[in-house]
Legacy VTK file of the C-alpha trace (Angstrom):
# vtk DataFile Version 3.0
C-alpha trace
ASCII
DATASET POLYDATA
POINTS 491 float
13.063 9.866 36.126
14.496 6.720 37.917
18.414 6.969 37.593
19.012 3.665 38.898
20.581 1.617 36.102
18.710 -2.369 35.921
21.932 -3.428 34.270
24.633 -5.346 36.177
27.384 -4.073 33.394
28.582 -0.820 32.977
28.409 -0.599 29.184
24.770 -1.195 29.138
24.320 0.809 32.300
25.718 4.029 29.975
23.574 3.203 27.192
20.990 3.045 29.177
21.295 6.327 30.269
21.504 7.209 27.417
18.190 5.942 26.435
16.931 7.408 29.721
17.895 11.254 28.271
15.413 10.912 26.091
12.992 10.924 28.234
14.665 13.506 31.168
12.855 16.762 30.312
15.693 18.603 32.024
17.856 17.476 29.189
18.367 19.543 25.671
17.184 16.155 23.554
13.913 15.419 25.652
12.061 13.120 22.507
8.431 15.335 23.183
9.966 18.980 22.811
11.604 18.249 20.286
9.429 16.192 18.175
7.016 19.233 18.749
9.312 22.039 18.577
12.546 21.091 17.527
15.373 22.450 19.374
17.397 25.811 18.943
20.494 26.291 20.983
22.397 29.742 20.424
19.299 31.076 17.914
20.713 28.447 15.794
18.041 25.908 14.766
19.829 22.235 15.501
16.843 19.807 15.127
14.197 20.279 13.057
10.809 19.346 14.633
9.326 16.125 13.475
5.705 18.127 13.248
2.512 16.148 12.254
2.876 13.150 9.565
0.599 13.096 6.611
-0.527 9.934 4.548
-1.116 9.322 1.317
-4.977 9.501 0.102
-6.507 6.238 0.238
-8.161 6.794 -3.582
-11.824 5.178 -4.485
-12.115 2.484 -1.789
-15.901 0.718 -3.041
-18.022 -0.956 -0.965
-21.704 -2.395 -1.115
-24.782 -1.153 1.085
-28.481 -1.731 1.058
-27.328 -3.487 -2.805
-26.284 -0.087 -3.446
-22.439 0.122 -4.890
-20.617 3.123 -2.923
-17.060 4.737 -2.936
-15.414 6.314 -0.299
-11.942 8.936 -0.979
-9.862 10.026 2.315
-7.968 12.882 1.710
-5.691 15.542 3.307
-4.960 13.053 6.284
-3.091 13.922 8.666
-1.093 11.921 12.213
-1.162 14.229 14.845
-0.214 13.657 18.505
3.393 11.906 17.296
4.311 14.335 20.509
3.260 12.435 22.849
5.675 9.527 22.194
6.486 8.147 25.889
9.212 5.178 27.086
7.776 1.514 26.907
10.750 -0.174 27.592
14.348 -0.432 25.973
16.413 -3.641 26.473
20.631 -3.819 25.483
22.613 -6.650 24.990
26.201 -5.313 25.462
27.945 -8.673 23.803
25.590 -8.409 20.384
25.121 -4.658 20.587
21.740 -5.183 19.768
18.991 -3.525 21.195
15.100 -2.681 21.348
12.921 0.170 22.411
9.384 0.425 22.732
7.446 3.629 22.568
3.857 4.177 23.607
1.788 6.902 22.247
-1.079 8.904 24.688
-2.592 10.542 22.323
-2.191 9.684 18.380
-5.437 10.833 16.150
-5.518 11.102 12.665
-7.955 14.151 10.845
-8.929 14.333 7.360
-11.492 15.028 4.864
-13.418 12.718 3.484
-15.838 11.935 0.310
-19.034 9.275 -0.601
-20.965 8.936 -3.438
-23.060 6.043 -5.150
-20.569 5.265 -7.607
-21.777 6.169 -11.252
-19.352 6.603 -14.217
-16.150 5.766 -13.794
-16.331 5.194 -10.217
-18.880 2.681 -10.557
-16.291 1.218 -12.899
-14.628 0.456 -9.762
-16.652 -2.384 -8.826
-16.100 -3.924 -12.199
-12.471 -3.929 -11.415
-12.984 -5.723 -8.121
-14.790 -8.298 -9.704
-12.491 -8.774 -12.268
-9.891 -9.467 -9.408
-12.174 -12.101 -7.852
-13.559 -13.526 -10.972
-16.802 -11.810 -11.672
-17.292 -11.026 -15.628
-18.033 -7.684 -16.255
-21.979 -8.926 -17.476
-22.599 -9.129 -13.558
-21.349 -6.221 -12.372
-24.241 -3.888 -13.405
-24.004 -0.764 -11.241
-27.414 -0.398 -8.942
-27.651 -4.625 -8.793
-29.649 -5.514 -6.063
-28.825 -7.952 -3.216
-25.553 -8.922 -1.995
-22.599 -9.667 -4.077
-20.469 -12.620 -3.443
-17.728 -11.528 -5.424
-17.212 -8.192 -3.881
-17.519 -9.685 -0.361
-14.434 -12.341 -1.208
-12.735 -8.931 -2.490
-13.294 -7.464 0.949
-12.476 -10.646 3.173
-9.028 -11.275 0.355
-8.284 -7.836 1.457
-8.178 -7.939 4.843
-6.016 -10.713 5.132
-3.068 -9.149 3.014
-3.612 -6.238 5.715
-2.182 -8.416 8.147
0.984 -8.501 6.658
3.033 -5.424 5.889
4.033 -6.543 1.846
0.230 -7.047 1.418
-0.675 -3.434 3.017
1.875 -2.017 0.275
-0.216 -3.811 -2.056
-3.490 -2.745 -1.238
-2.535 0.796 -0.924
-1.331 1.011 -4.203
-4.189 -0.547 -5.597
-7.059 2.035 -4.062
-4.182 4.578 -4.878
-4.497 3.534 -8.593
-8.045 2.504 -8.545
-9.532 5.420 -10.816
-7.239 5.159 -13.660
-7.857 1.064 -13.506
-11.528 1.635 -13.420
-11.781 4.562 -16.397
-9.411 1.677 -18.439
-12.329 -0.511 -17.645
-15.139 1.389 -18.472
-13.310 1.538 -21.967
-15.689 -1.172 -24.104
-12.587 -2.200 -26.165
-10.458 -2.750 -22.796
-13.649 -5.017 -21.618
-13.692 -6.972 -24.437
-9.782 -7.403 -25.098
-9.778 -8.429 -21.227
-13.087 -11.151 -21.769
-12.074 -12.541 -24.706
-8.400 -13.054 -24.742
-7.442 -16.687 -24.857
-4.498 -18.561 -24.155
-4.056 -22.614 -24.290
-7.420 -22.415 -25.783
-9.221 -20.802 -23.031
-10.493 -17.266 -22.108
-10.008 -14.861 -19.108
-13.373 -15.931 -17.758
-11.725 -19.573 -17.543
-8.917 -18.129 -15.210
-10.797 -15.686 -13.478
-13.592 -18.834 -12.036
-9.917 -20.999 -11.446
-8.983 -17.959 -9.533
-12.690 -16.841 -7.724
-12.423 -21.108 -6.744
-9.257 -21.254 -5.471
-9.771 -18.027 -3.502
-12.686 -19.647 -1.145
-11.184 -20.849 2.188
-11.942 -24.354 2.268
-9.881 -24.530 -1.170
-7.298 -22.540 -0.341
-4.715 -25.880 0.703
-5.813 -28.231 -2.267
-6.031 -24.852 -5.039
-3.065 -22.684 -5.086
-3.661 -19.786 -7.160
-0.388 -20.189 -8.775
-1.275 -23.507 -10.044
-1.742 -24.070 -13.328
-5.176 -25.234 -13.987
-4.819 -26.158 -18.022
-1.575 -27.900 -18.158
1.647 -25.550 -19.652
2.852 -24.169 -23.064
5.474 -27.125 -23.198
8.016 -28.919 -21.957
10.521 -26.641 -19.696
7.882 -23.504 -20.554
6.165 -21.829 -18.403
1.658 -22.642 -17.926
-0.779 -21.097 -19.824
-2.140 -19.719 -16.635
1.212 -17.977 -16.153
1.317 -16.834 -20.443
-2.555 -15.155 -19.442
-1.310 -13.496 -16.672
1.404 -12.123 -18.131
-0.328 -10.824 -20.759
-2.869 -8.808 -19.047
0.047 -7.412 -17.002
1.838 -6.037 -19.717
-1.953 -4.872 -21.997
-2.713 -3.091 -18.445
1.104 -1.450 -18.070
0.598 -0.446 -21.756
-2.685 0.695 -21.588
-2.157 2.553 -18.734
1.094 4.229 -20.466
-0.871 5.445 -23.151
-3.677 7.328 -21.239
-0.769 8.747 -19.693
1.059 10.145 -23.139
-2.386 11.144 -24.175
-3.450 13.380 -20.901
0.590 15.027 -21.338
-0.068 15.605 -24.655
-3.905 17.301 -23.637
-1.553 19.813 -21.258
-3.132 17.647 -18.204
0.467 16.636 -16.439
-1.405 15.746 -13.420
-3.791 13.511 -14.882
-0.603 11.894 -16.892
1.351 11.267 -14.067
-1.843 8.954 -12.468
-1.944 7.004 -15.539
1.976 6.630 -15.937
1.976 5.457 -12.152
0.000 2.877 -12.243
1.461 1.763 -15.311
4.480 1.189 -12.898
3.062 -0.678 -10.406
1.336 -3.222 -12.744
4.587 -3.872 -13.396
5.612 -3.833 -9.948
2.468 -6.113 -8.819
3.962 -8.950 -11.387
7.431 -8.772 -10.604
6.607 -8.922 -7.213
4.397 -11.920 -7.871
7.196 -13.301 -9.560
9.903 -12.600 -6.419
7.787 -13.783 -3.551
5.425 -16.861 -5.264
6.929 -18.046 -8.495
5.135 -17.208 -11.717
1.869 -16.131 -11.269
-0.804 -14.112 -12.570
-0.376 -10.679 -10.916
-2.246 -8.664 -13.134
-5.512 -9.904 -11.224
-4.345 -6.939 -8.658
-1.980 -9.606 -6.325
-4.444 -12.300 -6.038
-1.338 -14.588 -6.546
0.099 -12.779 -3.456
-1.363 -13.830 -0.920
-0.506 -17.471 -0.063
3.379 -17.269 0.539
3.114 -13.509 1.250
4.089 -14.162 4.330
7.328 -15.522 3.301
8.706 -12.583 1.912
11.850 -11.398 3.455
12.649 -7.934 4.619
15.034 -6.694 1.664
12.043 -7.875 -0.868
9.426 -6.051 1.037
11.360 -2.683 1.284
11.703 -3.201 -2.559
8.283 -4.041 -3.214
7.248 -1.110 -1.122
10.047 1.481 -2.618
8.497 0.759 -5.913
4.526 1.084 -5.304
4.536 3.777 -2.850
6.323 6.158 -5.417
3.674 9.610 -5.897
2.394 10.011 -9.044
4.211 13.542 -8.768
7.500 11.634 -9.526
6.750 10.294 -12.701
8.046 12.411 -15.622
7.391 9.552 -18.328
5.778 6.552 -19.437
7.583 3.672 -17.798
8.800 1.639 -20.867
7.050 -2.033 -20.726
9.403 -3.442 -23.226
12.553 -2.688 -21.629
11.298 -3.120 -17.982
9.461 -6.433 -18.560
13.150 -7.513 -20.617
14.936 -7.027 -17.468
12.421 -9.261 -15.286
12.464 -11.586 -17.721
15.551 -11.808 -19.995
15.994 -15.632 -18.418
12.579 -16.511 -19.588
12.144 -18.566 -22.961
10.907 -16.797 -25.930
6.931 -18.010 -25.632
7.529 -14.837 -22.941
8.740 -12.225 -25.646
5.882 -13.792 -27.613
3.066 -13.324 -25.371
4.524 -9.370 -24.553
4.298 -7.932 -28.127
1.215 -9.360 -28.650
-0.147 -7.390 -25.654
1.561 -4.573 -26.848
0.147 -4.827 -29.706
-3.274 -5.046 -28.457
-2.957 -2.069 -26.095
-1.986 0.108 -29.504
-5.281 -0.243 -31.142
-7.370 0.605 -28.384
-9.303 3.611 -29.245
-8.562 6.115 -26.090
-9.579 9.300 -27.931
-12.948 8.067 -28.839
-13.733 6.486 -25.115
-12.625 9.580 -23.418
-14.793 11.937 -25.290
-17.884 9.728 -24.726
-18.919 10.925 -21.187
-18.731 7.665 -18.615
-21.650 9.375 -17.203
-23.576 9.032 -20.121
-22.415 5.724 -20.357
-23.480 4.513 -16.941
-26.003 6.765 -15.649
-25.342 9.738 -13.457
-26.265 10.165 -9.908
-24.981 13.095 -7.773
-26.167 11.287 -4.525
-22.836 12.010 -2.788
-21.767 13.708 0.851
-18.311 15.518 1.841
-17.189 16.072 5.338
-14.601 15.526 7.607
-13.106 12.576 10.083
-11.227 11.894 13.008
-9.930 8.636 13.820
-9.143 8.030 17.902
-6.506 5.634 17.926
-5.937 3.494 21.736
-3.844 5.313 24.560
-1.906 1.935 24.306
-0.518 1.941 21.048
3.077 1.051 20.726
5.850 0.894 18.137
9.111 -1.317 18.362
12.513 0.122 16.927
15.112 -3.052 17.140
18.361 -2.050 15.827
22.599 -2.406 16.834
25.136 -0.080 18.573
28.339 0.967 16.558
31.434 1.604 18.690
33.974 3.795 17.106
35.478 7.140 17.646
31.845 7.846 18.881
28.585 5.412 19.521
26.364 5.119 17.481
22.860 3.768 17.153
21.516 2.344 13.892
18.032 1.430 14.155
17.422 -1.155 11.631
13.312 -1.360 11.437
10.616 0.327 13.113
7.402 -2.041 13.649
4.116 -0.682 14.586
0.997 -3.298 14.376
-2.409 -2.397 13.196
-3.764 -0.312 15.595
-7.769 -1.110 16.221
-9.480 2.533 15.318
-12.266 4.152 15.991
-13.837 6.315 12.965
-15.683 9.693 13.381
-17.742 11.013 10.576
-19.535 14.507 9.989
-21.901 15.167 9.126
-24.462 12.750 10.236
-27.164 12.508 7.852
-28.511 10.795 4.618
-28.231 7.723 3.374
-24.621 8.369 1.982
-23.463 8.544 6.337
-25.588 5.481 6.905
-23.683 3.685 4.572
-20.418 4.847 5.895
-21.687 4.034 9.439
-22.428 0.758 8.726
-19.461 0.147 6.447
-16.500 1.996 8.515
-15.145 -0.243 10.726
-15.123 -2.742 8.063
-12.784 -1.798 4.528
-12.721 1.858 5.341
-11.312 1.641 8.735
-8.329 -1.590 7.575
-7.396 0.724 5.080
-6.891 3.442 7.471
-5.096 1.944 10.306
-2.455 0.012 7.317
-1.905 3.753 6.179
-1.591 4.727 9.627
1.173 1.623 10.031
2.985 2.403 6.849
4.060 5.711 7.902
4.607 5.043 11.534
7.318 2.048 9.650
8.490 4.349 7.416
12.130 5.621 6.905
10.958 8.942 7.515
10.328 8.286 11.380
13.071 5.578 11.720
15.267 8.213 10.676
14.134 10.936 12.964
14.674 8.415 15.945
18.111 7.492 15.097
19.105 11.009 14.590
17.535 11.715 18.492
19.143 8.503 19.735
22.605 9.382 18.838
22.448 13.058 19.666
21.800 11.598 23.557
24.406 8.826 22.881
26.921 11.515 21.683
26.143 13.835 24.831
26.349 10.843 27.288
29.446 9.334 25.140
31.379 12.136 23.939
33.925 10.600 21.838
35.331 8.418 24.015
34.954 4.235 23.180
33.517 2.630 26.156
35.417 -0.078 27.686
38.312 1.754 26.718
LINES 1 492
491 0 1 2 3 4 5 6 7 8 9 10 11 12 13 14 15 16 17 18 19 20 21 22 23 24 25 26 27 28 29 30 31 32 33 34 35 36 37 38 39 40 41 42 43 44 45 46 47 48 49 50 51 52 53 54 55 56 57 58 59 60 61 62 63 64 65 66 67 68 69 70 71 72 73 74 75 76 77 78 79 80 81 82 83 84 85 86 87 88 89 90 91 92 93 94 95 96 97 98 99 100 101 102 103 104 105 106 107 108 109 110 111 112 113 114 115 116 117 118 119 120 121 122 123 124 125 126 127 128 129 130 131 132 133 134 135 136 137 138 139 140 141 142 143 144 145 146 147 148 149 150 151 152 153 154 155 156 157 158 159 160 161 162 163 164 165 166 167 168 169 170 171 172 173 174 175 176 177 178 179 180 181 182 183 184 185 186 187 188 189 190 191 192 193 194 195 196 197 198 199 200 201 202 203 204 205 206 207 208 209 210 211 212 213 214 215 216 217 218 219 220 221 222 223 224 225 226 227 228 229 230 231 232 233 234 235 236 237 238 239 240 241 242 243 244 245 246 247 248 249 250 251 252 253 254 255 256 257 258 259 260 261 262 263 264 265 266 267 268 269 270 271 272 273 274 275 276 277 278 279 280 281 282 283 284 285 286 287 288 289 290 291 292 293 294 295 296 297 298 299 300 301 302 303 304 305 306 307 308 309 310 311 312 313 314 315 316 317 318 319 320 321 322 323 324 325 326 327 328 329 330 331 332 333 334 335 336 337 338 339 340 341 342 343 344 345 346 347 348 349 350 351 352 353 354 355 356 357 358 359 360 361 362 363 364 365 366 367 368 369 370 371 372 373 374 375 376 377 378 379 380 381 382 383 384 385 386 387 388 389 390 391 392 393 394 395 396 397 398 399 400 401 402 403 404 405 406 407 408 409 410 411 412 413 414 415 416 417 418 419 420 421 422 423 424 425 426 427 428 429 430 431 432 433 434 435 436 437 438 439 440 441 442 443 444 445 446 447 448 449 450 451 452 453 454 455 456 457 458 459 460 461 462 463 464 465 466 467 468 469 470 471 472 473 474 475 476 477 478 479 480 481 482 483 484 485 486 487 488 489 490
């Protein structure tokens, strides 16, 4: 380890060593060991070891192949190699106190299991919700349709470019996370027709859906703005009818949603309740989101509104976006209430807005669940147990790197408060076993593609999260303390 300070000033020299303890495996905080191991001192356990990082599932991810409709689940997946965490470069500006570290990682790998099938039943369902996000009507999205499909390729391409921004990563987590319970409230007939057939300003869903699947193309993407109303507006100082639709399936969705969720707690199915109640949240989370970062817009089409001023969202309204979508389903004890939430996003808005809410209350109430969940969406779509399990490994480049920027705090110690950890997507490489059948062909052909953006955002998210940003501070201050002591520098 080089002990020659590249600072001309003797604060930053100190912090620097510091910084430089981290990485001195003669020292007690050396950042490896203890990530790995922790540390005990006296057979008394003082820091816990960070140990491998899991990730959420990635839930029914579809995807078309040989006009076959296919979904992919990744589960049980697991970082490993955080260990091997290695000094990039750290820079301190002693008249700001700010300062920024980059780590390097040798040898990061993710492992996990993994499952395909053609998807049948309520996983073929899944495709119908994509197109209902890009403007397909459900007529089209027969399950088994040959050829390519336009819709579900503008899905794919609208997806990857809310990857490159971390707001849009929350959102399309959240959506494969939620994915099943959308799709079984799709395969409902009543929930198809409600979501066809619903008209505002005189027009129906399909009428929004084509404005949306339009302005969604790239060479309209200047001239349309999604958020634009494309029938003129309920009034005079009220908001558009394209708005008033949105809104509407936002709240029938949340409500919907809700009510699976009181019926599977009431069938002793907590689990299964607890799905249904969470992504009753985050419809509501999608549109107040919408609401925050674009003006009003339709978020119920699953963020399509999102998208063009995504990248304008500031940090405090991405950490809240993100707090509120990447909540487990294991936390919810209730159904969110859409009345009361929705009042308290809205309780500026005029009263076309309490209008257009209990009549998609309303709506969601006479929806038949018991008699759609008793009729077998097997039987409904046509069964096929063409499916293969296995496992993955994802190798992830020796020269990966994460950037922690955050500010010094003298007092009766120093301290380091590491504001934001930033880690970009990391270009993967995807292993699959085993390797046969038409199932792995798919995957092959398909992995570097949806399955493998999804992956590496997951990968992102956690590597950002307050989980690891927290674990770094803790080791930055513990060599900060040792170098410091409690004496103020420049004192």
């Amino acid at each position: 380890m080089s002990t020659k300070c590249p600072f001309d000033n003797i604060n930053d020299c100190l912090v620097w060593w510091a910084w430089e303890a981290l990485w001195d495996k003669t020292k007690p905080y050396y950042l490896p060991n203890t990530i790995l191991n922790g540390l005990t001192q006296s057979g008394k356990v003082v820091v816990d070891k960070m140990g491998d990082l899991v990730i959420a599932d990635t839930g029914q991810v579809p995807f078309s192949y040989d006009g076959k409709n296919i979904t992919a689940e990744f589960t049980d997946n697991i970082i490993k190699g955080f260990d091997s965490i290695a000094d990039d470069g750290f820079t301190y500006d002693y008249k700001s106190t700010n300062f920024s570290a980059v780590v390097g990682f040798t040898n990061l790998s993710v492992t996990g299991n993994y499952s395909a099938q053609l998807a049948s039943g309520v996983k073929g369902c899944a495709l119908n919700t994509v197109k209902a996000v890009t403007g397909g009507s459900f007529s089209s999205a027969a399950v088994g349709d040959d050829g390519g499909d336009s819709d579900i390729d503008m899905a794919d391409d609208y997806r990857d470019e809310m990857l490159d921004h971390p707001l849009g990563r929350t959102f399309v987590t959240s959506y494969y996370q939620n994915n099943e319970a959308f799709s079984t409230l799709f395969q409902n007939a009543q929930v198809q027709k409600s979501w066809n057939e619903q008209q505002t300003g005189g027009q129906n869903s399909q009428y929004y859906m084509d404005y949306i699947s339009t302005a969604l193309q790239p060479e309209n993407r200047d001239t349309m703005p999604v958020t634009t109303a494309p029938n003129g507006s309920a009034g005079e100082g009220q908001p558009s009818y394209f708005d008033l639709h949105g809104l509407y399936m936002s709240i029938f969705l949340s409500s919907l949603s809700g009510r699976y969720g009181d019926h599977f707690n009431g069938q002793g199915d907590l689990e299964t309740a607890q799905q249904y109640w969470k992504s009753a949240s985050d419809t509501l989370a999608f549109r107040a989101a919408s609401e925050t970062y674009t003006g009003k817009g339709t978020a119920v089409h699953t963020g399509s509104t999102v998208l063009s001023n995504v990248q304008s969202a500031n940090d405090d309204a991405i950490n809240q976006a993100q707090a509120q979508l990447t909540q487990p389903a294991s936390s919810f004890t209730g159904n969110p209430s859409t009345a009361t939430t929705f009042a308290a996003f809205n309780s500026y808005e005029p009263d076309v807005y309490a209008q257009v809410r209990e009549a998609a209350m309303a709506a969601a109430a006479e929806v038949d669940i018991v008699a759609a969940l008793e009729r077998s969406p097997f039987e409904a779509m046509g069964a096929d147990d063409f499916s293969i399990h296995g496992g993955y490994t994802i190798t992830i480049p020796a020269n990966f790197s994460v950037t922690m920027s955050g500010t010094l705090v003298f007092g009766n110690t120093v301290t380091a408060n590491i504001t934001s950890v930033t880690a970009q997507n990391p270009q993967i490489t995807l292993t699959l076993e085993p390797k046969d059948g038409f199932i792995f062909n798919a995957m092959e052909k398909n992995k570097e593609g949806a399955i493998a953006s999804l992956l590496s955002a997951q990968i992102v998210q956690k590597l950002n999260s307050d989980q690891v940003r927290s674990y770094l501070t803790d080791r930055m201050n513990e060599a900060l303390a040792q170098k410091f002591g409690s004496v103020q520098p420049g004192q």
